[in-house]
FIPA-195758 format. One record per residue (C-alpha): residue number from 1; residue in three letters; x, y, z. Coordinates in steps of 0.1 Angstrom, whole numbers, padded with zeros to 4 digits. Last residue first. Layout:
% residues N
   k   r    xx    yy    zz
 NUM ALA     X     Y     Z
...
% end
This chain:
% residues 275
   k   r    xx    yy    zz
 275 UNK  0059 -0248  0073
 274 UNK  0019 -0245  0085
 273 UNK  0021 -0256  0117
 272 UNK -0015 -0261  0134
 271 UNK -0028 -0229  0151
 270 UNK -0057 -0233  0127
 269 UNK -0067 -0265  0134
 268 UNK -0099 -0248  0144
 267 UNK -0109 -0244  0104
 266 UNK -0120 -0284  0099
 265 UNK -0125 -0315  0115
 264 UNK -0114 -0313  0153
 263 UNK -0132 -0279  0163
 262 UNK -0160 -0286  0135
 261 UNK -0169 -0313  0157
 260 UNK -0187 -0290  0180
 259 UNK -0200 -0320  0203
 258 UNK -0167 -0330  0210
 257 UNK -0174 -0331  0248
 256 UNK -0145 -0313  0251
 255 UNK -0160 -0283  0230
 254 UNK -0192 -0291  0251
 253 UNK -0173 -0289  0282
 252 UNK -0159 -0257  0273
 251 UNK -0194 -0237  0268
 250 UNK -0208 -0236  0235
 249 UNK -0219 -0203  0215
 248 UNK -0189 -0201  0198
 247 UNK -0169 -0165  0209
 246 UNK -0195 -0156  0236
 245 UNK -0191 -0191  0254
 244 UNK -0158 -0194  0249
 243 UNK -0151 -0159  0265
 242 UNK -0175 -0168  0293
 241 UNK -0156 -0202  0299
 240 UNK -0120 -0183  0301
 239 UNK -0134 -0159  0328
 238 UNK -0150 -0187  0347
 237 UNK -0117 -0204  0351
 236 UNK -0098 -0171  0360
 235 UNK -0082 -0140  0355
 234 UNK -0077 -0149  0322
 233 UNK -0040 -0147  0299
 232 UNK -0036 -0175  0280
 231 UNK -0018 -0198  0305
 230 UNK -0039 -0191  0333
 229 UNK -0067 -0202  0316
 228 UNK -0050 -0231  0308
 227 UNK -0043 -0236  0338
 226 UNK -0077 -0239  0352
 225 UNK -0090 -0263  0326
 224 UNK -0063 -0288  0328
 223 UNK -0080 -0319  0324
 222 UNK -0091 -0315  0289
 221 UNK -0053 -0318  0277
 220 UNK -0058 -0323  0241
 219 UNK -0085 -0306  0236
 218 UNK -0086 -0275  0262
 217 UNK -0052 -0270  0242
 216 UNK -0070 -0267  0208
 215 UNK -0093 -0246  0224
 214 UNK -0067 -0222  0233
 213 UNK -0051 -0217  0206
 212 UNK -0085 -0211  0188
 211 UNK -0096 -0186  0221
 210 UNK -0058 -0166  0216
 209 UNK -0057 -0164  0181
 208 UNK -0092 -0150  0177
 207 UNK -0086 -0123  0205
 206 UNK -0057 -0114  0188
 205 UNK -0074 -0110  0158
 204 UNK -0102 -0089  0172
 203 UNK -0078 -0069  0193
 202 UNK -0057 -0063  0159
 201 UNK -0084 -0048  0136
 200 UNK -0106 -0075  0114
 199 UNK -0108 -0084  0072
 198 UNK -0066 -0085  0075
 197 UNK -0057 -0053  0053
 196 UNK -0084 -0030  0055
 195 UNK -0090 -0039  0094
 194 UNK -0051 -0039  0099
 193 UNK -0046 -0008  0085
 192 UNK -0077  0012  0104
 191 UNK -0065 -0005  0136
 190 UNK -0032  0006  0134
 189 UNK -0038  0041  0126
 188 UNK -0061  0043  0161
 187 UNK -0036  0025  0178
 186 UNK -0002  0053  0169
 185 UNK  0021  0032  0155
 184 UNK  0058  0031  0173
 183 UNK  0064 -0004  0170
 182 UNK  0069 -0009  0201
 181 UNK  0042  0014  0211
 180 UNK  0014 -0005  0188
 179 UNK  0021 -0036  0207
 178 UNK  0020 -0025  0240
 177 UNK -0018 -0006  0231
 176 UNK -0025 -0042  0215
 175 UNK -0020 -0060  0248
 174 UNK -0011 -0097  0241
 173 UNK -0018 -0131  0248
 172 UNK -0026 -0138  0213
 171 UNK -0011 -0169  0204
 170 UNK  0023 -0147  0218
 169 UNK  0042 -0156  0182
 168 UNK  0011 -0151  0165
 167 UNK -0001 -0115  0180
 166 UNK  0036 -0104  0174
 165 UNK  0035 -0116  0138
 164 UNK  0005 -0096  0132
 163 UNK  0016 -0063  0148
 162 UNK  0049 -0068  0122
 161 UNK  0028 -0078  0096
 160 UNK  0008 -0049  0098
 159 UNK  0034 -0019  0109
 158 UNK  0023  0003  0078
 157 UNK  0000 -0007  0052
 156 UNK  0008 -0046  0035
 155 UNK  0022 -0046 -0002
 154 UNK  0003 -0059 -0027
 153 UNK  0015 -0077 -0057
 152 UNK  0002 -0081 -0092
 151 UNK -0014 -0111 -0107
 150 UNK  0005 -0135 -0130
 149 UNK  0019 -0156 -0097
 148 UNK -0015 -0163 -0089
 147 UNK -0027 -0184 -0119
 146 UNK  0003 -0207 -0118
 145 UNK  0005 -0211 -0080
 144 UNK -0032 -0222 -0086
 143 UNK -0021 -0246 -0109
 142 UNK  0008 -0261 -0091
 141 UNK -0014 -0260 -0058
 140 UNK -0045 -0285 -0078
 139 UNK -0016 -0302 -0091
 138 UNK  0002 -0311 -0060
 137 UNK -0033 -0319 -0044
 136 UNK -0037 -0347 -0071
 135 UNK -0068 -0349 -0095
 134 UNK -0069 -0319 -0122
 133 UNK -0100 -0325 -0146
 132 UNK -0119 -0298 -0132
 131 UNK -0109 -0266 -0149
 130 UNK -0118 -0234 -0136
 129 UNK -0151 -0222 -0136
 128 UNK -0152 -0181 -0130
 127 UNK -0129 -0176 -0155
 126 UNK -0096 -0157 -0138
 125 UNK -0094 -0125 -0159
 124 UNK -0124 -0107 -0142
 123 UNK -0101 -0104 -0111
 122 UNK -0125 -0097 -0080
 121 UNK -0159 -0110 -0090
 120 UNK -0139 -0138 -0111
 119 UNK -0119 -0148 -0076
 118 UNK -0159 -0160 -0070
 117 UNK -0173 -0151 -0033
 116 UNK -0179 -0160  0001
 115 UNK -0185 -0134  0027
 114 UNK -0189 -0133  0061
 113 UNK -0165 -0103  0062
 112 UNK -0153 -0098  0026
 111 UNK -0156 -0055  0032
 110 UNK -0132 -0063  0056
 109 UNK -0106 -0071  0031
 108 UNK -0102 -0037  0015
 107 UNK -0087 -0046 -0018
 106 UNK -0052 -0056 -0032
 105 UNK -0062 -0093 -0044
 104 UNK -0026 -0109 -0039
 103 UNK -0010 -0088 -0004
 102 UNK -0048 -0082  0008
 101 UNK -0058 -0119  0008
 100 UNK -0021 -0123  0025
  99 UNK -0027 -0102  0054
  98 UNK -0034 -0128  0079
  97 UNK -0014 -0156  0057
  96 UNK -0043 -0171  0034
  95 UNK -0057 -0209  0044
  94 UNK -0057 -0226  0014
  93 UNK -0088 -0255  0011
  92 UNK -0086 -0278 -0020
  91 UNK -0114 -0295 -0025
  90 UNK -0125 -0332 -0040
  89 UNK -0166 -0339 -0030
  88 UNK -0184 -0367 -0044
  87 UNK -0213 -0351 -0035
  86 UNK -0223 -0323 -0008
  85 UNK -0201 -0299  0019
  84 UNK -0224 -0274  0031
  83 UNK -0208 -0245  0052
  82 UNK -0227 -0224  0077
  81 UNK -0219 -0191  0094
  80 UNK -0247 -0184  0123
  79 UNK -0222 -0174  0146
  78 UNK -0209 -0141  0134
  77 UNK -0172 -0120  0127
  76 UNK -0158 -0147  0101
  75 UNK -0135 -0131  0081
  74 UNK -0134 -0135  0042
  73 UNK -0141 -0169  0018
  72 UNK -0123 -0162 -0015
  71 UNK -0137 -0186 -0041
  70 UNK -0129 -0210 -0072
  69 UNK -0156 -0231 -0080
  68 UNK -0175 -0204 -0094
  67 UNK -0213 -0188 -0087
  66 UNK -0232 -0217 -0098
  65 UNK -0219 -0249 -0089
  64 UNK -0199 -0229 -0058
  63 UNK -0230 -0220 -0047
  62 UNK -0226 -0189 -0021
  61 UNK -0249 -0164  0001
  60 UNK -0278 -0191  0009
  59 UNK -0298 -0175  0039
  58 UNK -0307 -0197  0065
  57 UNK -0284 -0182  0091
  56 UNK -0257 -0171  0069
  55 UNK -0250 -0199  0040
  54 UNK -0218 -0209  0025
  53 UNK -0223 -0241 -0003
  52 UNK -0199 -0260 -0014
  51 UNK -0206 -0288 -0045
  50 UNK -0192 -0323 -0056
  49 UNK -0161 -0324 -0073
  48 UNK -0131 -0300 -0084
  47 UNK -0140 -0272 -0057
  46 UNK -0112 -0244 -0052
  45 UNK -0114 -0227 -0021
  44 UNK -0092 -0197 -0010
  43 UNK -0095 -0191  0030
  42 UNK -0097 -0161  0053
  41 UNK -0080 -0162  0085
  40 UNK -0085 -0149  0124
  39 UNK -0098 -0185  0131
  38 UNK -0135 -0173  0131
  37 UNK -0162 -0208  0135
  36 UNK -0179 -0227  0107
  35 UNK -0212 -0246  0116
  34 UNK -0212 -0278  0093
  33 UNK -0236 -0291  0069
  32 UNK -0225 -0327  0053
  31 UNK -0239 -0345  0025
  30 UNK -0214 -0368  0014
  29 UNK -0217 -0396 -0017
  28 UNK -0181 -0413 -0021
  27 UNK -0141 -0407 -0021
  26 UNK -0144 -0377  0000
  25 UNK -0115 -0364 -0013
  24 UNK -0109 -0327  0012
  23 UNK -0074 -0312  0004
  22 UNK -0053 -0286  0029
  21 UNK -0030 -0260  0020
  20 UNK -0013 -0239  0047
  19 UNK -0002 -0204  0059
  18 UNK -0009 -0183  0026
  17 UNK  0009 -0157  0014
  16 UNK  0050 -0159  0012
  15 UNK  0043 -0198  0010
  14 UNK  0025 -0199 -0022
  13 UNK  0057 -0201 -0043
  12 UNK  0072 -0222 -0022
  11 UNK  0047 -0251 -0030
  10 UNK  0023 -0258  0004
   9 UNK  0020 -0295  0006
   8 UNK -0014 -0308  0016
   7 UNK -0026 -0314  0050
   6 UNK -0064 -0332  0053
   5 UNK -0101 -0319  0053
   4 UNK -0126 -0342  0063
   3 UNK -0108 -0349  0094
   2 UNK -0120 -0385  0113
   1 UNK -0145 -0378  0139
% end
């Protein structure tokens, strides 16, 4: 399945807190509902065509045609998230650095857990409709670079980026007990920091990190199902597929299978380079 969303550049002024930009220009009629799975990151959509749509379960919770095409989407902690993609779509998709929602909007970020919701429910200044007749992905980032730089600056509680850079550089195989001694934290006070500042505390994250890279591994070398569970940290085989299982609801022959497609189209591609 060809990507729906692709790279875009990420100006330098955007760089400090978000990890990547990508664009969506479907270029005719779509109507696509997709399951949307935790990547440890929260996203900033902005919608210049067609119409988004976030649902848990069957409930709607966001309408980018009627609550803003400009939205914070927070942590995914469930499995019955759903996006709707419909029309002529053209989006642009940021993915925030793990405590860069905090670092720009300054609130508790787990409070956006499952969430979607306008900027204009958070910062009354930015209209709730922004304008639409921007085309190219280097304007859509200009502008938004534009609109962000005006809003004050938030810096991270104690030790968070430092515990969060550790969980990235490892892709998770850590122990966050280790962590929080080298950086001499106690856990408890970690956890309450990251939670408020990253949307989840640092097992959670690092548990993210870890299944994501992972599955992007079991992906592009599908024949190396044992070592790869080696790799990241299992006991075993059957380990690994259990903690697939309970993190998407699919075993890993499914994933390999490419019957979630989400895996390859969208959010999954997380561990992917952001520079």
């Amino acid at each position: 399945m060809k990507s729906m969303f692709e790279p875009a550049l990420l100006p330098d002024g955007l760089q400090k807190h978000f990890r990547r930009a990508l664009i969506a220009m479907a270029g005719k009629e779509i109507d696509i509902t997709i399951p949307v799975s935790a990547t440890g990151y929260c996203y900033l959509g902005w919608v210049l065509r067609g119409n988004w749509q976030g649902y848990t379960g069957e409930k709607l919770i966001f309408d980018s045609s009627v609550d803003g095409n400009l939205a914070i989407a927070g942590q995914i902690t469930r499995q019955d998230i759903r996006a709707r993609f419909s029309g002529d779509l053209i989006m642009l998709n940021l993915e925030f650095q793990a405590s860069g929602l905090y670092e720009v909007f300054g609130i508790d970020v787990s409070r956006l857990n499952n969430q979607t919701l306008s900027i204009n429910d958070i910062i009354h200044s930015v209209p709730r409709f922004l304008d639409t007749k921007l085309q190219t992905a280097s304007e859509l980032t200009r502008k938004l670079e534009s609109i962000l730089s005006n809003l004050p600056k938030y810096r991270p509680k104690d030790k968070v980026v430092e515990v969060v850079s550790m969980i990235e550089e490892h892709s998770g195989v850590v122990k966050v007990q280790e962590l929080a001694q080298q950086v001499k934290v106690n856990e408890r006070t970690l956890h309450r920091n990251f939670t408020f500042c990253c949307g989840i505390g640092p097992k959670s994250f690092a548990k993210t990190i870890r299944v994501n890279s992972l599955l992007n591994r079991l992906l592009q070398e599908p024949e190396k199902l044992s070592e790869i569970a080696l790799e990241y940290g299992f006991s075993d085989q059957s380990h690994m597929n259990k903690s697939i299982v309970e993190f998407l609801g699919l075993s890993p022959q499914k994933v390999q299978a490419g019957i979630h497609e989400i895996l390859e189209s969208f959010l999954a591609n997380s561990q992917a380079d952001s520079k």
